[in-house]
C-alpha positions in Angstrom: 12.2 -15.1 -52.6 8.8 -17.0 -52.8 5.8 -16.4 -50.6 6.0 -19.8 -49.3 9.7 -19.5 -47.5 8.9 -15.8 -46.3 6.0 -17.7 -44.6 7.9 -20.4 -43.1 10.4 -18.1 -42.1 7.7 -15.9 -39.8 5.5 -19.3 -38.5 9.7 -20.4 -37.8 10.1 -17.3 -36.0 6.6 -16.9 -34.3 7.4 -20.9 -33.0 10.9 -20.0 -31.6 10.0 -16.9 -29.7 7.3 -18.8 -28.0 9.3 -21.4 -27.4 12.0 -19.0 -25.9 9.6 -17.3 -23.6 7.0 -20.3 -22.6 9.2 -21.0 -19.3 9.4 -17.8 -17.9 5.4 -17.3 -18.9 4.2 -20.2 -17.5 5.9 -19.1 -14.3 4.9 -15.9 -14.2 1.1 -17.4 -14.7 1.7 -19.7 -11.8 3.1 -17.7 -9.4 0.7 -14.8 -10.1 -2.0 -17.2 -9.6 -0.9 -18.6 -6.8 -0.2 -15.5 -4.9 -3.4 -14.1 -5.9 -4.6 -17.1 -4.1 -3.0 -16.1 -1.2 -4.1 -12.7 -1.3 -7.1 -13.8 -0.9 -7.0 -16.2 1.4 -5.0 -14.0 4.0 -6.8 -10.5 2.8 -3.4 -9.1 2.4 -3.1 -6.4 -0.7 0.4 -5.1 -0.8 2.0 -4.5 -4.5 5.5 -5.9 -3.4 3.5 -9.5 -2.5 2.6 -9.9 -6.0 5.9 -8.3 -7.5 8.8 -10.1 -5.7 7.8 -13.8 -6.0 7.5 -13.2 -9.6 10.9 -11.5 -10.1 12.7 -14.2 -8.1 11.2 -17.4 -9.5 11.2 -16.0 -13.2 15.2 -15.7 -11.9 15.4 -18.8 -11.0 13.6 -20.1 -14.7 16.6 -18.2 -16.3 18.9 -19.6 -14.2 17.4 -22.9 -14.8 16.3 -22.5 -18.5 19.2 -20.2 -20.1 21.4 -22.6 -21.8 18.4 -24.3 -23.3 16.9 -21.1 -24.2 20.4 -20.0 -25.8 20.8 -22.7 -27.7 17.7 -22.3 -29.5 18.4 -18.7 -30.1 21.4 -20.1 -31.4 20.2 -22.7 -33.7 17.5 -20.2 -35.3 20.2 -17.4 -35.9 22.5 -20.2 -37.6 19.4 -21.6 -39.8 18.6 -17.9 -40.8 22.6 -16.8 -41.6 22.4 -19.9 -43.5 19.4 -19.0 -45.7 20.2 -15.3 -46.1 23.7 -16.6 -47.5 21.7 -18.9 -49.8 19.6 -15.6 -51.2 22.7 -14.0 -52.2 23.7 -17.1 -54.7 
């Protein structure tokens, strides 16, 4: 195997797990922000304020995203089968 494919394979890797997980980052990001926002605004500091916005809308980005985020999964779990059936030739 040369250094060059065990390199693409890991920037390959690296660029699909960030792609996976971007959604439910960037809406985690958002909502904390925004809630912080509040938090200060209103000069309210419960725990559960920051916890269950966050836990519902990154359900609603799974709901939302989770066929496009399985499909991917999909497609790099073909593309490596397909290479690791390659090695053995």
């Amino acid at each position: 195997m040369e250094s060059s494919f065990v390199l693409y394979l890991g920037r390959h890797t690296l660029e699909t797990a960030l792609l996976v997980a971007a959604p439910i980052l960037i809406t985690c990001m958002i909502v904390g922000v925004v809630v912080t926002l509040l938090q200060a605004v209103t000069s309210i500091r419960d725990m559960t304020l920051t916890i269950v916005p966050k836990l519902l809308a990154v359900g609603v980005v799974m709901l939302v995203f989770g066929g496009w985020s399985l499909g991917i999964v999909l497609r790099f779990t073909n593309e490596i089968f397909g290479h690791v059936q390659n090695v053995g030739h």
